[in-house]
C-alpha positions as CSV (number, residue, x, y, z in Angstrom):
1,X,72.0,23.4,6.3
2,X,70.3,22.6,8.8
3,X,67.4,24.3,10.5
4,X,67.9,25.4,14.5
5,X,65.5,28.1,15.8
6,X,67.3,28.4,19.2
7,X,70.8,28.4,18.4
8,X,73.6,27.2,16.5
9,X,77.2,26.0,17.8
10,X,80.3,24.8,15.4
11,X,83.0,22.9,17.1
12,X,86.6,22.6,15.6
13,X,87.2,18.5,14.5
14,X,87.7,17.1,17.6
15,X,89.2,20.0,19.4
16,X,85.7,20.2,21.6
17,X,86.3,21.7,24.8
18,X,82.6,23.2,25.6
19,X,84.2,26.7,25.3
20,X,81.7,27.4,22.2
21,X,78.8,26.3,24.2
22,X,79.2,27.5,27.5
23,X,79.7,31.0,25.9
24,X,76.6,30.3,23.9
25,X,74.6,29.3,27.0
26,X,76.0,33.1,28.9
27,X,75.2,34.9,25.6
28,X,71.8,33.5,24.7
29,X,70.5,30.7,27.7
30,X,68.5,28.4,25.4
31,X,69.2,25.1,24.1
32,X,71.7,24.8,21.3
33,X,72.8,22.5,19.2
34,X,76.4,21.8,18.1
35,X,77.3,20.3,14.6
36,X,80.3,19.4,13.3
37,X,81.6,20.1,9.5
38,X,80.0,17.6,8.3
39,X,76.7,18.9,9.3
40,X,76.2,21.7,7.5
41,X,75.9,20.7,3.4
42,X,78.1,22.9,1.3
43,X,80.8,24.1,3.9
44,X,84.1,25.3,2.2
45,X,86.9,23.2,3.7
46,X,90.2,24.8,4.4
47,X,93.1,22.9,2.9
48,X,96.4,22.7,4.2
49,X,97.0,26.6,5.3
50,X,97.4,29.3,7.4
51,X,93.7,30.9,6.5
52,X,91.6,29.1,9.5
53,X,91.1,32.7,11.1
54,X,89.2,34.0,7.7
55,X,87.1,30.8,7.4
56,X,85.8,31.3,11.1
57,X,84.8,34.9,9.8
58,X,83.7,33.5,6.7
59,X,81.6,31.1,8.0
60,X,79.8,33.6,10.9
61,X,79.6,36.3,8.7
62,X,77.6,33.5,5.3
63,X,75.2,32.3,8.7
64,X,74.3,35.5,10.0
65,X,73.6,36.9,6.4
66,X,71.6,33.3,5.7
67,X,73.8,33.0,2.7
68,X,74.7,30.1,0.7
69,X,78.4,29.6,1.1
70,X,80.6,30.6,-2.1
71,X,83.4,31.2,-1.0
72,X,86.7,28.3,-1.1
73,X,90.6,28.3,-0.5
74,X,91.2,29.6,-3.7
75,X,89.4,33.1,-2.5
76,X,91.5,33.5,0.8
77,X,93.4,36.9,-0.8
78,X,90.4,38.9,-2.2
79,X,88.7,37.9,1.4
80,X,91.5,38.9,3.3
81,X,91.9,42.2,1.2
82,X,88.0,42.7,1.6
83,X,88.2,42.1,4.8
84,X,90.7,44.9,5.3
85,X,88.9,47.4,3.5
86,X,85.7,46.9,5.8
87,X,87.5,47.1,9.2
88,X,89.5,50.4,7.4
89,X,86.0,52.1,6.4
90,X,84.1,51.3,9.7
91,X,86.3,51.2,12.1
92,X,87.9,54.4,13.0
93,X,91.7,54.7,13.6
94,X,92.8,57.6,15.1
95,X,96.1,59.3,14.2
96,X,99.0,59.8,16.2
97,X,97.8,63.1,17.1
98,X,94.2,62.5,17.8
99,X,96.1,59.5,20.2
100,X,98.3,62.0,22.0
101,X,95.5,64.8,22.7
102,X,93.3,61.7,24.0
103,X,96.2,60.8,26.6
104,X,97.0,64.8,27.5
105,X,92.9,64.8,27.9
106,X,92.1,61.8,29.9
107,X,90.3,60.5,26.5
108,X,87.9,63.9,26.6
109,X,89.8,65.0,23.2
110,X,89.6,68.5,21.7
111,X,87.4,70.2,24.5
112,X,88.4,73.7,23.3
């Protein structure tokens, strides 16, 4: 992979609009460099399916932790299930009950 210091910028085949870099230049105003798939050495590929959503979090989540990518089609359920089981343990849902006190309270919950 290689080596940006300011920034790095995927764009979708040939579906570039500049949405991924004009975002990039709001978030973080330096220069960046876009690369294609063919870019970055090792990328899994996704095949001919409905997983493109879990490789975009795939991909982000392998960058950010500098990790060499493992991951390939064949992996999409355990991903998808691991996913699920990280959003359920840090993300709190509340119940049905905790959502109608937070209505009745204007969001202030329990304040007895």
């Amino acid at each position: 992979m290689q080596q940006i210091s300011n920034g790095l910028s995927f764009q979708c085949g040939n579906l570039d609009t500049g949405h991924s870099v004009n975002l990039a230049q709001i978030l973080c105003p330096v220069p960046w460099a876009s690369l294609g798939l063919d870019d970055v050495q090792g990328l899994p590929r996704q095949g001919f399916s409905n997983n493109c959503g879990v490789f975009v979090l795939m991909y982000a989540f392998y960058i950010v932790a500098r990790a060499q990518f493992d991951f390939n089609e064949t992996n999409m359920q355990q991903i998808r299930h691991w996913w699920c089981l990280v959003l359920l343990k840090n993300v709190p849902m509340p119940s049905e009950q905790e959502r109608r006190l937070q209505e009745a309270t204007g969001g202030k919950g329990n304040a007895g």
